[in-house]
TORVO-103855 format. One record per residue (C-alpha): residue in three letters; x, y, z. Coordinates in steps of 0.25 Angstrom, whole numbers. Example, Ala and Ser with C-alpha at 12.3 -4.5 7.8 and 13.67 -1.06 7.14 Angstrom:
TORVO-103855
<"ALA",<49,-18,31>>,
<"SER",<55,-4,29>>,
***
This chain:
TORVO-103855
<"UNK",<71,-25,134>>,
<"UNK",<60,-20,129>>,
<"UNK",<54,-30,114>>,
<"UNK",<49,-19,103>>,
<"UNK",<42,-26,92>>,
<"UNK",<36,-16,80>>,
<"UNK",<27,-23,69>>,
<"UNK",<27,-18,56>>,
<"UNK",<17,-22,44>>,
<"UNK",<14,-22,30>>,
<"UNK",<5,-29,20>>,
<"UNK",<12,-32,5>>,
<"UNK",<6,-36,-7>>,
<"UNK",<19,-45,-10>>,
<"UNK",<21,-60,-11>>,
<"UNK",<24,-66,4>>,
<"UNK",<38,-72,-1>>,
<"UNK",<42,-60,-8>>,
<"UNK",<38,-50,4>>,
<"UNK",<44,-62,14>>,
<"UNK",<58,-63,3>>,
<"UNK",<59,-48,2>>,
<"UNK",<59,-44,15>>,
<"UNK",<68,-56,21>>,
<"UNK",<78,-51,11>>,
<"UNK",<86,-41,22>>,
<"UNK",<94,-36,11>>,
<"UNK",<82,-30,6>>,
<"UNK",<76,-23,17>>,
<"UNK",<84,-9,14>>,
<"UNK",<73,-9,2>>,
<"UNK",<61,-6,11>>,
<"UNK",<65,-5,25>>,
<"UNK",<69,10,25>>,
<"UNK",<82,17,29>>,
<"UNK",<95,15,24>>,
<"UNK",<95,1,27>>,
<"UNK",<107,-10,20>>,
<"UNK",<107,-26,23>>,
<"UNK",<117,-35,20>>,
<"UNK",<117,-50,23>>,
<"UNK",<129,-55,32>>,
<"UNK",<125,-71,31>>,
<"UNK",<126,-76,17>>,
<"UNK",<114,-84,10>>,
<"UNK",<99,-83,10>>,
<"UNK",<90,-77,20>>,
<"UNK",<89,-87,33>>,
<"UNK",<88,-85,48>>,
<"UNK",<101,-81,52>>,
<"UNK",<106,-72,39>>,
<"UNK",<111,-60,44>>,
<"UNK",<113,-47,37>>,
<"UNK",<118,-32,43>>,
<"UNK",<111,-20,41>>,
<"UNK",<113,-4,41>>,
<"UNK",<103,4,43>>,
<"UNK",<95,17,47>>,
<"UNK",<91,16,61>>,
<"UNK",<87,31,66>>,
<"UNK",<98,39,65>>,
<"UNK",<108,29,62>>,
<"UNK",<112,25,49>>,
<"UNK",<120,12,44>>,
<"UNK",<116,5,57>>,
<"UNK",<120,-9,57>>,
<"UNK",<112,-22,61>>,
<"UNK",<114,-36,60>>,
<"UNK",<102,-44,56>>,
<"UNK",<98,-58,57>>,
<"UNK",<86,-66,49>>,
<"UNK",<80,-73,61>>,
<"UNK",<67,-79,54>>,
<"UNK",<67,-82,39>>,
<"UNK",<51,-89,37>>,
<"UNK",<48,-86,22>>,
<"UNK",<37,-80,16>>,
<"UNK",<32,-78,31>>,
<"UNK",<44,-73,42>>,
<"UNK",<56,-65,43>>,
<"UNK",<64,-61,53>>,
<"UNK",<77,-53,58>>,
<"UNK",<84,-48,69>>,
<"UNK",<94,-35,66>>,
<"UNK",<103,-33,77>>,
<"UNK",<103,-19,79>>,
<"UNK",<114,-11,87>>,
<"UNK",<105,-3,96>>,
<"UNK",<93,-13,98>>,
<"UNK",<97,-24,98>>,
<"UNK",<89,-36,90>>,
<"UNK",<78,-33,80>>,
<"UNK",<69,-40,77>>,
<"UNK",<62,-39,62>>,
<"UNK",<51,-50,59>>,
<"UNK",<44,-50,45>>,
<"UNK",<33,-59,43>>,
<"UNK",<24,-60,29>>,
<"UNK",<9,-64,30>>,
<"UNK",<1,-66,17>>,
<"UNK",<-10,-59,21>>,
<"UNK",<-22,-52,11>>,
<"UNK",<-16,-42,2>>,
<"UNK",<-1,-46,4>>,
<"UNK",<8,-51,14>>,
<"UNK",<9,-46,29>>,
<"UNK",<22,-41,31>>,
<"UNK",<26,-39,47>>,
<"UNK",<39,-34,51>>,
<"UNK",<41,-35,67>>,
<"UNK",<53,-28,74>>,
<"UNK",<57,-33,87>>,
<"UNK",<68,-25,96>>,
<"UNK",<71,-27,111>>,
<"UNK",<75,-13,116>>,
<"UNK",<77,-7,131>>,
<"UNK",<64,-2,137>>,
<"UNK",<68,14,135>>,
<"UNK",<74,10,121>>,
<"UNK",<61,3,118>>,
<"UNK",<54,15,123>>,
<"UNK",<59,24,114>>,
<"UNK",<58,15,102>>,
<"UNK",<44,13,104>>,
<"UNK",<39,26,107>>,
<"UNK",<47,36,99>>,
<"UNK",<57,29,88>>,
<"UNK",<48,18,83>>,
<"UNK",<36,26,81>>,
<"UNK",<44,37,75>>,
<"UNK",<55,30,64>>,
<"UNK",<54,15,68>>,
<"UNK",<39,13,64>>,
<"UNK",<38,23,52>>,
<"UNK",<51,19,46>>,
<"UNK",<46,1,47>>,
<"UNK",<33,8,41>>,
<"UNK",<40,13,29>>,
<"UNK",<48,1,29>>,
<"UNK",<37,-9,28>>,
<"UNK",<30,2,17>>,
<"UNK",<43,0,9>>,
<"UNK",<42,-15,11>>,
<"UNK",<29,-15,6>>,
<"UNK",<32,-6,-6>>,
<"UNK",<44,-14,-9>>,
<"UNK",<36,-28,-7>>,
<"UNK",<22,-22,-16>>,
<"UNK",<28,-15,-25>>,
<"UNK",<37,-26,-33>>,
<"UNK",<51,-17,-27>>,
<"UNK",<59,-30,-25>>,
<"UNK",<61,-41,-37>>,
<"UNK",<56,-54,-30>>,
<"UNK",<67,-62,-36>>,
<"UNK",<77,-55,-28>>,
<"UNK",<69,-56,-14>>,
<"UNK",<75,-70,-11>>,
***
């Protein structure tokens, strides 16, 4: 198997416990990730390691695909993390961490997938530059937009 690991960016002009609370909030994720996307929470209560949630989504040309996802890391204001488990690849791997930085807080979203080497051939060369990367592009911009421009009420970001 082959490890494939894409970093994605953005600096927010957002408080680093409403950027950290909003995006931990899964459920919250169709707002700006792009696609039709829904999440709903399996395991009851707050965010925590362990909660899981299902997923449908848009993935190429198939809709309503479904994954189970699992919080894996749960650091606030500084580190998120979950693993979906997707019926094609495997286990994926999202890391988001928050830096105050100058200007904002550094948001850094880090996918990991373990694909076979012709699989990660293709992905690297022809499906991630052509939907994967422009689509997390637009994704972060809508996060950023979302985070900036006051689209979420902070009360409800808990």
């Amino acid at each position: 198997m082959t490890t494939v690991v894409r970093v994605h960016q953005i600096i927010v002009n957002a408080s680093l416990q409403s950027a950290f609370d909003y995006v931990s909030d899964l459920t919250k994720h169709p707002e700006w990730s792009g696609g039709e996307l829904k999440i709903e929470a399996i395991t009851p209560g707050p965010i925590a390691v362990g909660k899981e949630y299902q997923s449908h989504g848009e993935v190429a040309m198939q809709k309503d695909r479904p994954n189970t996802v699992q919080v894996t890391e749960y650091e606030p204001p500084h580190k998120f993390a979950i693993v979906s488990n997707d019926p094609d690849f495997g286990k994926v791997t999202h890391v988001f961490t928050f830096t105050e930085q100058t200007g904002g807080v550094l948001v850094k979203r880090t996918m990991t997938v373990n694909l076979n080497p012709i699989v990660s051939f293709g992905f690297r060369f022809f499906v991630y530059p052509l939907i994967g990367s422009p689509s997390m592009n637009k994704a972060m911009a809508r996060l950023k937009a979302k985070l900036e421009n006051h689209g979420i009420d902070q009360s409800q970001t808990k």
